[in-house]
MIZALUM-721874 format. One record per residue (C-alpha): residue number from 1; residue in one letter; x, y, z. Coordinates in steps of 0.25 Angstrom, whole numbers, plus 2048, in hexadecimal, padded with zeros to 3 digits. Each point is the difference from the previous one (the first is absolute). Layout:
! residues N
+-----+------+------+-------+-----+
: seq : type : east : north :  up :
+-----+------+------+-------+-----+
: NUM :    A :    X :     Y :   Z :
...
+-----+------+------+-------+-----+
//
This chain:
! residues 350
+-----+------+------+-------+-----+
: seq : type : east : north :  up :
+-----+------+------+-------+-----+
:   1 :    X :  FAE :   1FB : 6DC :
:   2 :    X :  809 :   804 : 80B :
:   3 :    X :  803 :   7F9 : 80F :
:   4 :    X :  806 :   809 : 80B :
:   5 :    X :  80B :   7F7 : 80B :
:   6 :    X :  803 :   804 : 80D :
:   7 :    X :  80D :   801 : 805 :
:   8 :    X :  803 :   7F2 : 809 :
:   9 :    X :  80C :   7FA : 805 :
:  10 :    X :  7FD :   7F1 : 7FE :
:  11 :    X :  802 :   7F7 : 80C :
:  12 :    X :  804 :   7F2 : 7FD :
:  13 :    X :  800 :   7F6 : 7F4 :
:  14 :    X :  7F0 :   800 : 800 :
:  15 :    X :  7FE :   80D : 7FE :
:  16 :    X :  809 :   802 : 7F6 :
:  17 :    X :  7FA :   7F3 : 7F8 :
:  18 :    X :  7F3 :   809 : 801 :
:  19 :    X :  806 :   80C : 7F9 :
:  20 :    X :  806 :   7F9 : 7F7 :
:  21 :    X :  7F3 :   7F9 : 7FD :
:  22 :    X :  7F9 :   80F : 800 :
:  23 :    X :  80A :   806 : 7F6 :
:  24 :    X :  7FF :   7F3 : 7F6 :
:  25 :    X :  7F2 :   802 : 800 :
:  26 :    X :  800 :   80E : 7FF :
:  27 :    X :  809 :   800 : 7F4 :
:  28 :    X :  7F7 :   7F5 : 7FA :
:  29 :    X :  7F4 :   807 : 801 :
:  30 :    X :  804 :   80C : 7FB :
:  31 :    X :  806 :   7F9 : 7F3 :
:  32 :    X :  7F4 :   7FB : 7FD :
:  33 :    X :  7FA :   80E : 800 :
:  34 :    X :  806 :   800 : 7F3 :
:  35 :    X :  7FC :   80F : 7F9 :
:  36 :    X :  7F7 :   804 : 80C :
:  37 :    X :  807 :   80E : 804 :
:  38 :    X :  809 :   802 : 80C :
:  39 :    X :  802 :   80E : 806 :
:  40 :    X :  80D :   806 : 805 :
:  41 :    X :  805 :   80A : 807 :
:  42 :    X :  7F3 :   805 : 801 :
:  43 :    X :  801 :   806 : 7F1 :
:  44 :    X :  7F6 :   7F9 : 7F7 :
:  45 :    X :  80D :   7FD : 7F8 :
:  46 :    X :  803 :   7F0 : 802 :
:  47 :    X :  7F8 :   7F8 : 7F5 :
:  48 :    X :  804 :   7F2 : 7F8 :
:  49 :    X :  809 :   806 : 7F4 :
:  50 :    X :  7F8 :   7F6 : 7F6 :
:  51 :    X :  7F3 :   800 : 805 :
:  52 :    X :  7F3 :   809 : 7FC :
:  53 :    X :  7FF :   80E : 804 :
:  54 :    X :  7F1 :   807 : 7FF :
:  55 :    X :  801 :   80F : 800 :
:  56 :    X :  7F5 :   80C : 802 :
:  57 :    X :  803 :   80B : 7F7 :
:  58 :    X :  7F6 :   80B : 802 :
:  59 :    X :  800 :   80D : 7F9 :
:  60 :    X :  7F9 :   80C : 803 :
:  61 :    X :  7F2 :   7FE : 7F5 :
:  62 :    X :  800 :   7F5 : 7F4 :
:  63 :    X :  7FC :   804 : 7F2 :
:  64 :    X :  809 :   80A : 7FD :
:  65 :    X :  80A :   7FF : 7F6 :
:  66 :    X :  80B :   805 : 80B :
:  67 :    X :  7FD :   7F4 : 80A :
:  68 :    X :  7FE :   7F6 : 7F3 :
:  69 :    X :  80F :   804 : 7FE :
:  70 :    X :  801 :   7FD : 80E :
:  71 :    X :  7FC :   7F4 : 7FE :
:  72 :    X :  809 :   7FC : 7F6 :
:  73 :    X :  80C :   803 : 807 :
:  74 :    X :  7FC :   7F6 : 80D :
:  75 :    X :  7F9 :   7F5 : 7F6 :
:  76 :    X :  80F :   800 : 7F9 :
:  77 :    X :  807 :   7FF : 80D :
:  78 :    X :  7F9 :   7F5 : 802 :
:  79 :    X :  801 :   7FA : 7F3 :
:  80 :    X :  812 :   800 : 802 :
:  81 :    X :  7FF :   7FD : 80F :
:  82 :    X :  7F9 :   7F2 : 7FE :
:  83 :    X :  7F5 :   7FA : 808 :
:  84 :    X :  7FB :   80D : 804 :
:  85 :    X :  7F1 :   804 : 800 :
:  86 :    X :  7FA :   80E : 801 :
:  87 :    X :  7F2 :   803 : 804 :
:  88 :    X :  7FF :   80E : 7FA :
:  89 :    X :  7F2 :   806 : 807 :
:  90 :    X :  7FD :   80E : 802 :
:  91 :    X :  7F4 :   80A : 803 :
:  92 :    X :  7FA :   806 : 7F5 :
:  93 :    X :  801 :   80E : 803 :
:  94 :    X :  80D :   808 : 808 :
:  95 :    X :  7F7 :   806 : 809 :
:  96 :    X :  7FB :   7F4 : 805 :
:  97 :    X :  80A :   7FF : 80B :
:  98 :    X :  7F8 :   7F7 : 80B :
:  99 :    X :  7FE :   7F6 : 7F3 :
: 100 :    X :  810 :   7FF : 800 :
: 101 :    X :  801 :   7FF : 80F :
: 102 :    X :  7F8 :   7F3 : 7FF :
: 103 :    X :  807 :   7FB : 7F6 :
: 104 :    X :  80C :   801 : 806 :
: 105 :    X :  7FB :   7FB : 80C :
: 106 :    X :  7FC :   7F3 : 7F8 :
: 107 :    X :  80D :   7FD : 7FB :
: 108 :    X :  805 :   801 : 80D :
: 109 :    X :  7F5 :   7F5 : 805 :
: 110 :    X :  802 :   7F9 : 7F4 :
: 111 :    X :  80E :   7FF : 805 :
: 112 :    X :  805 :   804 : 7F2 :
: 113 :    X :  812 :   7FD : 7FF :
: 114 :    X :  802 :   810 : 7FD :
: 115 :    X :  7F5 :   80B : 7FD :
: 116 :    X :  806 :   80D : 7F6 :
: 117 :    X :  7F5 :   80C : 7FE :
: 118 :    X :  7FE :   80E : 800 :
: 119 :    X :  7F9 :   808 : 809 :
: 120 :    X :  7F5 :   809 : 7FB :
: 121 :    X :  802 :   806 : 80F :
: 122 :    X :  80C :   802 : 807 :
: 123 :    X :  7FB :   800 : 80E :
: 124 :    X :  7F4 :   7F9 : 7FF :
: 125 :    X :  809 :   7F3 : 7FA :
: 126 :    X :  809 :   801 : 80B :
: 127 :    X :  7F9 :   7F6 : 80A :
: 128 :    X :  7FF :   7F5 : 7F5 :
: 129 :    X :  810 :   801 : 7FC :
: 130 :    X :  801 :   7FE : 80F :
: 131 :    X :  7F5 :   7F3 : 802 :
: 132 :    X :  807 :   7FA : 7F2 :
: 133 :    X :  811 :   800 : 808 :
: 134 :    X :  7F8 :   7FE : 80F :
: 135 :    X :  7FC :   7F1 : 7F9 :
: 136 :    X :  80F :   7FF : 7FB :
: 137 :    X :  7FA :   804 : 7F2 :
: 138 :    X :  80A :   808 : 7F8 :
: 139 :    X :  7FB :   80C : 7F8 :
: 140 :    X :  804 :   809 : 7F4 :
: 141 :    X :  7FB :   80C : 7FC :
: 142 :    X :  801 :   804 : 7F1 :
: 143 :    X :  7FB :   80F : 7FB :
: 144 :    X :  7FC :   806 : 80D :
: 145 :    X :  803 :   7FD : 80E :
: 146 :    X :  7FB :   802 : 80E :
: 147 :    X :  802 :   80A : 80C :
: 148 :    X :  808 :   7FC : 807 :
: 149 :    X :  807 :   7F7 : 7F6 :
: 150 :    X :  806 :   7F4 : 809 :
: 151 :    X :  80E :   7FE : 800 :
: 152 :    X :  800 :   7F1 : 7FA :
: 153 :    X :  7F7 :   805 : 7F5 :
: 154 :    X :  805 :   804 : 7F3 :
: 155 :    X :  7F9 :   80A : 7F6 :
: 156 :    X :  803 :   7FD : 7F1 :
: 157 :    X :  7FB :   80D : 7FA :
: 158 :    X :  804 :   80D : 7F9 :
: 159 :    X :  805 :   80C : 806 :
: 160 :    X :  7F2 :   807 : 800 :
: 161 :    X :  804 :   80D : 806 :
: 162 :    X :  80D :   802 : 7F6 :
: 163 :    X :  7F8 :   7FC : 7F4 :
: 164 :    X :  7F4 :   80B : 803 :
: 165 :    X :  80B :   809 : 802 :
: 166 :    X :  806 :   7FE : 7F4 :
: 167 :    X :  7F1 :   801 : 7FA :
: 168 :    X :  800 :   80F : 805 :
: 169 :    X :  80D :   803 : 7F8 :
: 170 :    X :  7FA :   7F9 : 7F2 :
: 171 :    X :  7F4 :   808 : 803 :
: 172 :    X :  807 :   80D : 803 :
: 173 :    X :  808 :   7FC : 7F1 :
: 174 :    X :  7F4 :   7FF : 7F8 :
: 175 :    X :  7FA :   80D : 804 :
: 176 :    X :  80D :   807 : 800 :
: 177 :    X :  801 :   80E : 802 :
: 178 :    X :  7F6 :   809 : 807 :
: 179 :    X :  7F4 :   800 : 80C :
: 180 :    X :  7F8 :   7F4 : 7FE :
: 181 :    X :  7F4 :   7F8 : 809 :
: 182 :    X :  802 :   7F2 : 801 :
: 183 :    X :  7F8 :   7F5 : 807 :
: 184 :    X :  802 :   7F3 : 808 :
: 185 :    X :  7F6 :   7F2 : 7FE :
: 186 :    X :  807 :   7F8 : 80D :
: 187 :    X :  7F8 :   7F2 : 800 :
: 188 :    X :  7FD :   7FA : 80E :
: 189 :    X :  804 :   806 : 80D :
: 190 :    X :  806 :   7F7 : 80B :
: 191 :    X :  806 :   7FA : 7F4 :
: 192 :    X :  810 :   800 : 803 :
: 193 :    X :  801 :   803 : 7F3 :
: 194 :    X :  7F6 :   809 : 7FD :
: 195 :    X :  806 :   809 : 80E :
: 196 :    X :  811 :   7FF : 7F8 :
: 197 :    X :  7F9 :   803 : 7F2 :
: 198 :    X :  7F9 :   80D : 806 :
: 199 :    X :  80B :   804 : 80A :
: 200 :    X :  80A :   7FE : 7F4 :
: 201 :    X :  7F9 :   808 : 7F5 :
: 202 :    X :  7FF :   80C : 809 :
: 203 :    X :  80E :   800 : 805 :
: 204 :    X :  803 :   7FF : 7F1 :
: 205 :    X :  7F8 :   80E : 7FE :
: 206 :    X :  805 :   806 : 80A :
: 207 :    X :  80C :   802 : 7F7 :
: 208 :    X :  7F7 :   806 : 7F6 :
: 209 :    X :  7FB :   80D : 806 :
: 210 :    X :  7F9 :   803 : 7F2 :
: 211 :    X :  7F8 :   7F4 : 802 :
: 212 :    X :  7F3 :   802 : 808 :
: 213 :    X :  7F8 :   7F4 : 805 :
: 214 :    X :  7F2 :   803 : 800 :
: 215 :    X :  7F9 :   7F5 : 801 :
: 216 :    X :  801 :   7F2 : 807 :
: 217 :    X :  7F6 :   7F4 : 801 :
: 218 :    X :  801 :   7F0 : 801 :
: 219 :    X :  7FA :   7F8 : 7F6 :
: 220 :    X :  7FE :   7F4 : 80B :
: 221 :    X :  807 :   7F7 : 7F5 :
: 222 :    X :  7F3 :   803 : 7F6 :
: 223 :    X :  800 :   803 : 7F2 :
: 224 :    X :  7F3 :   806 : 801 :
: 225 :    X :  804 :   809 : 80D :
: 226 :    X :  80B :   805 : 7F9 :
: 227 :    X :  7F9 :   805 : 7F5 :
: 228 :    X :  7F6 :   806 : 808 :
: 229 :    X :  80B :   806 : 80A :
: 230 :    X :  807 :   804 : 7F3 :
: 231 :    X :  7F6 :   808 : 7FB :
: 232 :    X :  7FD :   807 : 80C :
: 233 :    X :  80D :   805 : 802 :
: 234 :    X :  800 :   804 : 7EF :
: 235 :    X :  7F3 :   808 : 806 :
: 236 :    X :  806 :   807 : 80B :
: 237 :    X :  80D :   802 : 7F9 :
: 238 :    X :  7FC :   805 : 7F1 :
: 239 :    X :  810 :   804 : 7FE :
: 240 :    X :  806 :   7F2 : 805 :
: 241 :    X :  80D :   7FC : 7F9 :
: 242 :    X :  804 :   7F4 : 805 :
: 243 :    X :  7FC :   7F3 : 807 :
: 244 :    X :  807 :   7F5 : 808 :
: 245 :    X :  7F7 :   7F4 : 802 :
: 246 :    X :  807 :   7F6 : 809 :
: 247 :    X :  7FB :   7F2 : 7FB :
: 248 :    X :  7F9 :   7F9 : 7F6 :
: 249 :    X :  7F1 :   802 : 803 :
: 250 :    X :  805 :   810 : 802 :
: 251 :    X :  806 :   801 : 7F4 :
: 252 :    X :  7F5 :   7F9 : 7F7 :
: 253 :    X :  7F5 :   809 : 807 :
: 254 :    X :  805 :   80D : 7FE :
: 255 :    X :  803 :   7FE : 7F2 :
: 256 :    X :  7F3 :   7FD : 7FC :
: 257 :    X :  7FB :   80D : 807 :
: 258 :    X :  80B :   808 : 7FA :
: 259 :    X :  7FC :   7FA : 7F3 :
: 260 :    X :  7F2 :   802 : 802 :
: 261 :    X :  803 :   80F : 803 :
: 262 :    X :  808 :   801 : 7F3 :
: 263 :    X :  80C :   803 : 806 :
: 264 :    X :  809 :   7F5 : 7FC :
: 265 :    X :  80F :   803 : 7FE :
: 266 :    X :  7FC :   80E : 805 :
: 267 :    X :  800 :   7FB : 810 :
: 268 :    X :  80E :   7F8 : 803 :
: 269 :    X :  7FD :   7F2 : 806 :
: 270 :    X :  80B :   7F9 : 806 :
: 271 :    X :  7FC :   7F1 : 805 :
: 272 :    X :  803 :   7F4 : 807 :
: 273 :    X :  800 :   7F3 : 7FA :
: 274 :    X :  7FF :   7FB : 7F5 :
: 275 :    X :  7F3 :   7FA : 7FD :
: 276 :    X :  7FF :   7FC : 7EF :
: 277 :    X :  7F6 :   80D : 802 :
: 278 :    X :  80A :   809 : 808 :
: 279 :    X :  809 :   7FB : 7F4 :
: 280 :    X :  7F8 :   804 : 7F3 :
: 281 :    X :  7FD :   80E : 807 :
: 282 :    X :  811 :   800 : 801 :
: 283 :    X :  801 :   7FE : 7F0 :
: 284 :    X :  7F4 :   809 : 7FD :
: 285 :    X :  806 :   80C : 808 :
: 286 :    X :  7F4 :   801 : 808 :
: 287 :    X :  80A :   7FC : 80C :
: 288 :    X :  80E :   805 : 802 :
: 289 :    X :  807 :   7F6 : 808 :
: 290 :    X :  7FE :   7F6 : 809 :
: 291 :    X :  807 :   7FA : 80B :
: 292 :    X :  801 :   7F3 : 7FF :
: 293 :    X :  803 :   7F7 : 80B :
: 294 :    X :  802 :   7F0 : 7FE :
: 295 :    X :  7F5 :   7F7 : 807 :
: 296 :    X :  806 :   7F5 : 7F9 :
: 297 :    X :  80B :   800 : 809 :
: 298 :    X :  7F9 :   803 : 80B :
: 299 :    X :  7F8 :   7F2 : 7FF :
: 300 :    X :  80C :   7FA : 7FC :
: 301 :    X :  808 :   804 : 80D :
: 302 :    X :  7F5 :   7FD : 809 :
: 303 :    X :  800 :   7F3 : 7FC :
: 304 :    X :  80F :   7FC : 7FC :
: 305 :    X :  805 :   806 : 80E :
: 306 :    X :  7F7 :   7F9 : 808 :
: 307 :    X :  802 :   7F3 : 7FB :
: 308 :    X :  80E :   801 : 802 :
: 309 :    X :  7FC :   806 : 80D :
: 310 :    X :  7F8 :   7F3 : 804 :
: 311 :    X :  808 :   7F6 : 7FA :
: 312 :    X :  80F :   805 : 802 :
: 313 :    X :  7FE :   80A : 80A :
: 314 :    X :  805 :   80B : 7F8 :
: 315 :    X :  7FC :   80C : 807 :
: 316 :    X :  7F6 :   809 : 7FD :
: 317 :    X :  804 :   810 : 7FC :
: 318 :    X :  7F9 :   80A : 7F9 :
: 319 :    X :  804 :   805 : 7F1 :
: 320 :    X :  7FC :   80B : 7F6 :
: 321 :    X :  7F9 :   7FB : 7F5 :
: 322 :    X :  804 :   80B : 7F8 :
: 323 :    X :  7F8 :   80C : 7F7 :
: 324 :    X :  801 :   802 : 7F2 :
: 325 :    X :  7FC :   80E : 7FA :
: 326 :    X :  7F8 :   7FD : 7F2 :
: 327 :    X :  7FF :   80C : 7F4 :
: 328 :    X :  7FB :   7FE : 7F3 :
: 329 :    X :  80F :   801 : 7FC :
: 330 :    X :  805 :   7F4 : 806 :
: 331 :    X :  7F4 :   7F6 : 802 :
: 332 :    X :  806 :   7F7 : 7F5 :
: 333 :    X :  80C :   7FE : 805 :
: 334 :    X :  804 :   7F2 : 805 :
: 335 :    X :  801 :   803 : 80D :
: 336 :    X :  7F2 :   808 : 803 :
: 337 :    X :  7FB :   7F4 : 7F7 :
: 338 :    X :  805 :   7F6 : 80B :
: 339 :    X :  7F9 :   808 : 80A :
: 340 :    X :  7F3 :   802 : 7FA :
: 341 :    X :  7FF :   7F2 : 7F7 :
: 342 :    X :  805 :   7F6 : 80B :
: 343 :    X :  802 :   7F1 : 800 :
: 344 :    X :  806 :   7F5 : 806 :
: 345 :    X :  808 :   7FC : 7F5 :
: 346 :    X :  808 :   80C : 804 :
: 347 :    X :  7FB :   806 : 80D :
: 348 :    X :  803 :   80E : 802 :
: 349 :    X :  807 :   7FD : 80E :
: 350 :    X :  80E :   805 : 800 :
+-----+------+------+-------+-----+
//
């Protein structure tokens, strides 16, 4: 609730009786407001420190164990910040990018406190960022962003295009010495993180001229697809040495066609995430590392920063969840056990 006063220079005893009168009434009604939210500045960022905040957090699909940890992250946030709810909805498929257009779009009619998600497209998601701060709606993004990313906007996610890089090199160790053929499984293109996963992986090859990438295909974020996709380029490629498969549903596929071919330990996979699957194939040797980011965090940050945001006008900036590369030689260690095992009780968020 919000008045707007024009600039008067008052003319007598009457008139200023009447804005004295104005201003108590003013003060009043606003007082009996009580919790209902009062913008400032034009920021979203004003709102009754002790009252309840509802916040939108989409991702970019439910059901997988990736967004379930998600899921956690923002549920515990909410649990430490008190008087916080969180409407966690989201398509059921990462291609279905009008589905999230609309959601966010409700949110935004819903006149939701603060909506956090991920974009699964960068340019098609854009418009609705921009509908969410036009009705004085903050907004987070968690994983992935958009193009363009506005300024006010945070992003908490990992440094995709580093991590991928880095993926090259463990790739490139694994294989060691020697020509080899290597293949890519990127997941969703328009995806920001799908474009900084691919662009990041071939720069890292680029400093392995022994290492030839002859074979590149998305798995739209489908288990199925990236066996199918997998086994085409196993068709194709008869020699193939090695694998990067960028996310969860990639990494799962093309295992199964790699086992299925009986090639097992023969073909170097290197994954992303760190699904309970991705994780056994890790101890079995059927994976040899995976790059493991922490969506724990991510769901943590997106909801901590902007209730701190709403309700002491903290200011939003973006930050690097951090990546953690997993072996079969240190999964048990504490700290990868904190990453791949996380809980509220002790919140991987440092």
């Amino acid at each position: 609730m919000s008045h707007t006063t024009t600039s008067r220079r008052p003319r007598g005893r009457l008139l200023r009786a009447q804005v004295i009168i104005a201003a108590a009434a003013a003060t009043a009604l606003l007082s009996a407001c009580g919790g209902v939210e009062v913008r400032d500045g034009g920021d979203g960022a004003s709102k009754d420190a002790s009252g309840p905040l509802k916040l939108a957090v989409v991702p970019k699909a439910v059901g997988a164990d990736y967004w379930n940890t998600v899921k956690a992250g923002a549920e515990c946030a909410a649990q430490r910040a008190g008087d916080v709810t969180v409407q966690w909805d989201g398509v059921t498929t990462e291609t279905d990018v009008e589905g999230q257009v609309n959601l966010i779009q409700n949110f935004v009619t819903k006149k939701v406190d603060g909506i956090v998600y991920a974009a699964t497209d960068s340019s098609a998601l854009a418009p609705a960022t921009d509908q969410a701060l036009a009705a004085k709606i903050p907004v987070a993004m968690i994983d992935s962003g958009t193009s363009p990313q506005p300024s006010g906007v945070p992003l908490f996610a990992t440094d995709n295009r580093a991590s991928a890089t880095e993926a090259a090199k463990l790739l490139a160790t694994e294989l060691g010495p020697g020509n080899h053929q290597v293949a890519l499984v990127e997941f969703q293109p328009g995806s920001q993180t799908n474009t900084e996963r691919v662009d990041g992986f071939k720069a890292g090859l680029a400093q392995f001229p022994n290492l030839k990438l002859v074979g590149q295909q998305p798995s739209r974020s489908d288990v199925n697809e990236a066996r199918r996709v997998t086994e085409n380029i196993l068709t194709a490629n008869p020699n193939l040495a090695g694998i990067f498969a960028a996310n969860e549903p990639s990494v799962l596929g093309a295992a199964q066609a790699i086992q299925a071919a009986g090639k097992s330990g023969k073909v170097v996979i290197i994954g992303w995430d760190a699904a309970p699957d991705e994780v056994a194939g890790l101890r079995s040797g059927q994976i040899s590392a995976l790059v493991v980011q922490n969506p724990f965090k991510m769901g943590y940050f997106g909801v901590d920063k902007m209730v701190k945001h709403l309700r002491d006008k903290a200011p939003l900036a973006s930050a690097d969840t951090g990546v953690t590369f997993v072996t079969k030689k240190n999964i048990d260690s504490a700290e990868i056990k904190a990453v791949l095992e996380p809980s509220c009780a002790n919140p991987p968020v440092q």
